[in-house]
C-alpha positions in Angstrom: 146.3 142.3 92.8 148.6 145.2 92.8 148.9 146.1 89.9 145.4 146.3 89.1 145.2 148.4 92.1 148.0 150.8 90.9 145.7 150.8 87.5 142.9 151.4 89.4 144.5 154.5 90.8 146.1 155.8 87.9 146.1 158.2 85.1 143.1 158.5 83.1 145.6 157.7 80.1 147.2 154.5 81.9 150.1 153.5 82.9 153.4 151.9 81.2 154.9 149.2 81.3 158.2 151.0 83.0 156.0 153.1 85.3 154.5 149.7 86.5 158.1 148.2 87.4 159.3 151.4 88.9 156.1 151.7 90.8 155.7 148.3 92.1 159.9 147.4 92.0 158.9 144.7 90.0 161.7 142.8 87.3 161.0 143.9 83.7 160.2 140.2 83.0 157.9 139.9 85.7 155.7 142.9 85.1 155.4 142.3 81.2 154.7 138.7 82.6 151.8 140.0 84.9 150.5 142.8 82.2 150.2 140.4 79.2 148.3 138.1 81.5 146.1 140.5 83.1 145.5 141.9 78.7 144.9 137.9 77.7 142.0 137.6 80.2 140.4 141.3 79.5 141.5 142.6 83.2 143.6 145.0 81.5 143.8 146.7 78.0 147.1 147.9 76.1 146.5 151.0 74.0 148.8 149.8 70.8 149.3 153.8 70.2 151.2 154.7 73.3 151.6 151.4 74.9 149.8 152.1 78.2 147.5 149.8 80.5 144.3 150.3 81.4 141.9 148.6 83.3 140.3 146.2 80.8 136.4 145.6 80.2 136.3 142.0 82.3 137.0 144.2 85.1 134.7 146.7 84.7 132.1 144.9 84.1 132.1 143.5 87.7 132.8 146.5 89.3 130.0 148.1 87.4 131.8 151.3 88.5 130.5 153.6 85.6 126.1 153.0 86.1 124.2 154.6 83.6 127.1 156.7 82.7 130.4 156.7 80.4 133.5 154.4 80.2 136.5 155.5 81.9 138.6 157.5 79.5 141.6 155.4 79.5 139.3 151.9 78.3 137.9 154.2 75.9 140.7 155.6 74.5 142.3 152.4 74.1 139.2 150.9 71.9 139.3 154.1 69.8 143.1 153.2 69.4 142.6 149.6 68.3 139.8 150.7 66.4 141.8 153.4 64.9 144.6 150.9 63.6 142.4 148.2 62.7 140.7 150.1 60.3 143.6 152.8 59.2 141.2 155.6 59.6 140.3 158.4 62.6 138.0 157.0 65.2 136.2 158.7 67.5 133.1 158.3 70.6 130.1 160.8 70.4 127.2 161.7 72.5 124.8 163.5 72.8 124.7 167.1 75.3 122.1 169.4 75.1 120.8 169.0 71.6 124.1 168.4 70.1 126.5 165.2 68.9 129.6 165.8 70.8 132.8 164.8 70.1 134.2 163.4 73.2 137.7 162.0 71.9 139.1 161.2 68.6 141.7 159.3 67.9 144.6 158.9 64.8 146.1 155.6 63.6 149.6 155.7 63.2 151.5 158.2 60.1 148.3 159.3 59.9 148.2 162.8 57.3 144.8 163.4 56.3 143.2 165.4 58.5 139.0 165.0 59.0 136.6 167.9 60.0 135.9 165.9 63.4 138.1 167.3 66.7 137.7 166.8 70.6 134.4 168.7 72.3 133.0 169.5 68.3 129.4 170.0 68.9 126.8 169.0 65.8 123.1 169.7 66.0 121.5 166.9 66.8 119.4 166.9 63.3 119.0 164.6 60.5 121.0 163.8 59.0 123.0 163.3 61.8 122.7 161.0 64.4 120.5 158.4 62.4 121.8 155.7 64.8 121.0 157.3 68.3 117.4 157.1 67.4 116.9 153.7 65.0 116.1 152.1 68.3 114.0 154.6 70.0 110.4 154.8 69.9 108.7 156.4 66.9 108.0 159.5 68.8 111.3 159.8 69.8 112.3 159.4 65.9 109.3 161.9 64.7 111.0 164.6 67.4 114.0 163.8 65.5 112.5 164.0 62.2 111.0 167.1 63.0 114.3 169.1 63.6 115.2 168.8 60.4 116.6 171.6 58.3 114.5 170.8 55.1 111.7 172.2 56.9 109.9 168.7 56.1 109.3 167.7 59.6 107.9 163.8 59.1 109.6 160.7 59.4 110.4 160.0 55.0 109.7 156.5 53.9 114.0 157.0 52.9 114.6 158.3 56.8 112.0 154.9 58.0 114.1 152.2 55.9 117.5 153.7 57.1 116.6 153.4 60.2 115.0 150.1 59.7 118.4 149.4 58.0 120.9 150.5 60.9 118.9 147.8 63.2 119.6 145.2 61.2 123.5 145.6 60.2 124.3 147.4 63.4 126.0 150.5 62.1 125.6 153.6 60.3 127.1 154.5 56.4 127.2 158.3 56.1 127.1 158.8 52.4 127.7 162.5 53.0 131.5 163.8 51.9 133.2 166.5 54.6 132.5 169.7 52.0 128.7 168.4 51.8 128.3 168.3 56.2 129.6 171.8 56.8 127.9 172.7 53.8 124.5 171.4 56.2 125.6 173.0 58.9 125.8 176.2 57.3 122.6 176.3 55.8 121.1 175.3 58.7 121.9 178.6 60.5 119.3 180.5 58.3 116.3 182.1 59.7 113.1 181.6 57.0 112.5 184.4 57.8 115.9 186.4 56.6 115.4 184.8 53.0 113.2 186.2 50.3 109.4 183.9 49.1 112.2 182.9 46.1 114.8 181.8 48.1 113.2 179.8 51.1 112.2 176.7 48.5 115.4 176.8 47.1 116.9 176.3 50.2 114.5 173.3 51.4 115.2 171.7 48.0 119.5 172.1 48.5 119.0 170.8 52.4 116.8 167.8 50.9 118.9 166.9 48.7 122.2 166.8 50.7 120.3 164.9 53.4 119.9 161.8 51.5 121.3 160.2 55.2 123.2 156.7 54.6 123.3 153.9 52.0 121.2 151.0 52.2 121.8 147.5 52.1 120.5 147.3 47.9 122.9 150.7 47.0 125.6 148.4 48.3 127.1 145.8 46.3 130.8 144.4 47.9 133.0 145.0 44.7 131.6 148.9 44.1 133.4 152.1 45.2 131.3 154.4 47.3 131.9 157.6 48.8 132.0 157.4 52.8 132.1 159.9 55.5 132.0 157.8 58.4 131.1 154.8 59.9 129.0 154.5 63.6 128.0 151.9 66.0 125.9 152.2 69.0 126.9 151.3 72.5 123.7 151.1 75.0 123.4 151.6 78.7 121.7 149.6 81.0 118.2 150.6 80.2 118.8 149.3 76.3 119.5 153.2 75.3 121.7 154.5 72.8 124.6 155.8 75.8 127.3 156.7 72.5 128.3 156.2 69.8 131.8 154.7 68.2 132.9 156.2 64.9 135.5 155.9 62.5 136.1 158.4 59.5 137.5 157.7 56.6 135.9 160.6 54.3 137.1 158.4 51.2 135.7 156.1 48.2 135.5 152.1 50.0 134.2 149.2 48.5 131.2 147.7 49.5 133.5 144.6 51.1 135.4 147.3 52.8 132.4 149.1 54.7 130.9 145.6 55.6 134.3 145.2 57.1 134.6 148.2 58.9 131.4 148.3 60.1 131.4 144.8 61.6 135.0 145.8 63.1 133.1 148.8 64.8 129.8 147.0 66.3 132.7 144.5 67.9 134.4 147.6 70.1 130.6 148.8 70.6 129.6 145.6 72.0 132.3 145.3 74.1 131.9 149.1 75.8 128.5 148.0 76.0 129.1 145.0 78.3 131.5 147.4 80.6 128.7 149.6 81.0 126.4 146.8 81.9 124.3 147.6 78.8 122.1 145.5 76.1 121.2 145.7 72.9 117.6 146.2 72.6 115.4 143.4 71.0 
C-alpha cells in the first residue's frame, strides 16, 4: 500500500526503482520484489525507456480518477514507450483541440536517428485526410462536417472516404498512405484563399489536393508479402460515452509489408484498448 501511495503522489514521469527504496527505506531486493509484483498484476507500469513506475491501468480503472478526460501522463507515456520499442518506430497520442489534431506526447524507441515531422503540442487541421479514425465511428453528420472541411473544395463524403472509414471499423486502425514531403505538402496548400488564385489556377489546385488525399489503404490494396509506403499507423481509444477521446500513433514514414502493418496495427489497437479500459471507455458497437 505504500508504495502505490508514494506513486500516487508522484511525478507525472514516475518514479525509480532507487527513488522507491530511498523514499520508503526499503532493501533493494524488497522494493524490486514489491514493484515487479505490483507490474505483473497491472497496478503498476514500468516505462522500459527510462525505467520508471507508474501507476498501472488495473488501478486506474477502479479509481476511475480521469472521467471523461485523459490518462495520466505517466501511464501514457509509458504505453507510448512500449509501443515505441515494440514496433521500432516513433509513437505518439493525439487529440483533438479546437479544430486541430494535437500532438500531445511523442515518444522514440531506443538509437532511434530518423527524425519524423511529428513533435509535442504540433497542431494539424482537423481535415481529411487527417483524422479519418476520430470520425469512422461518429454519426454520418459528424463525418459529412468532416467531409466538408476538406481542402479539395469537394465537400461530400467520396464513396473512397465511405469505404475507408467503413475499413478503419473493421481492422481497428488507420494506414496513412501519405509520405512526410506529401503531408506538409497538404498543409501548405491548404493555406490558400480561392480567392488569391487566378480562374486557371483554383482547378489545378483542387485536382493536386485530390489527388494527395487519397486517405489510407484498404484491406484489397494490401496483400502481406507487398512493400507499401506508410506514414503512420493510428488506433482509437474511446471515453466513456463510446467517443473517439485520442488517438495512439506510431510513425514509421517507410516502405512495410503488408504482414508488417497487420502487425503493427494489431500491436497498436492492444495499447488503445487498454487506455480505453483506464478511462472507463468502450468501443462502440
Amino acid at each position: 500500500m505504500a508504495v502505490m501511495e508514494l506513486l500516487a503522489g508522484g511525478p507525472e514521469q514516475g518514479l525509480l526503482a532507487s527513488e522507491v527504496v530511498k523514499r520508503l527505506r526499503l532493501s533493494h531486493a524488497t522494493a524490486h520484489a514489491v514493484l515487479g509484483g505490483l507490474v505483473e498484476t497491472g497496478w503498476a507500469v514500468r516505462d522500459p525507456l527510462n525505467r520508471r513506475y507508474a501507476l498501472g491501468p488495473t488501478f486506474l480503472s477502479l479509481a476511475r480518477s480521469v472521467d471523461g478526460g485523459e490518462p495520466p501522463a505517466g501511464f501514457l507515456r509509458t504505453v507510448l514507450s512500449e509501443l515505441a520499442a515494440d514496433c521500432g518506430y516513433p509513437a505518439s497520442a493525439v487529440v483533438i483541440a479546437d479544430g486541430s489534431l494535437v500532438t500531445r506526447e511523442i515518444v522514440y524507441p531506443p538509437e532511434h536517428e530518423t527524425p519524423v515531422h511529428a513533435h509535442a503540442d504540433q497542431q494539424v487541421p482537423f481535415v481529411p485526410p487527417f483524422g479519418p479514425g476520430f470520425v469512422a465511428w461518429s454519426s454520418a453528420a459528424e463525418q459529412a462536417a468532416w467531409a466538408a472541411r476538406s481542402p479539395s473544395g469537394n465537400g461530400v463524403v467520396t464513396p473512397r472516404i465511405r469505404a475507408v472509414l467503413a475499413a478503419i471499423r473493421e481492422r481497428g486502425y488507420t494506414v496513412e498512405r501519405l509520405s512526410d514531403p506529401s503531408a506538409r505538402l497538404i498543409r501548405a496548400l491548404g493555406e490558400f484563399e480561392e480567392e488569391q488564385l487566378s480562374d486557371a489556377v483554383r482547378p489545378l489546385l483542387r485536382d493536386l489536393l485530390a489527388e494527395l488525399t487519397s486517405i489510407d489503404y484498404l484491406p484489397v490494396e494490401l496483400t502481406r508479402d507487398g512493400s507499401y509506403p506508410v506514414g503512420v499507423l493510428a488506433a482509437p481509444v474511446f471515453d466513456g460515452q463510446g467517443r473517439v477521446a485520442m488517438e495512439l500513433v506510431v510513425h514509421p514514414f517507410e516502405r512495410l509489408t503488408g504482414a508488417a502493418i497487420e502487425g503493427i496495427g494489431m500491436r497498436i489497437v492492444r495499447a488503445a484498448e487498454g487506455v480505453t479500459q483506464v478511462l472507463g471507455g468502450f468501443r462502440p458497437v
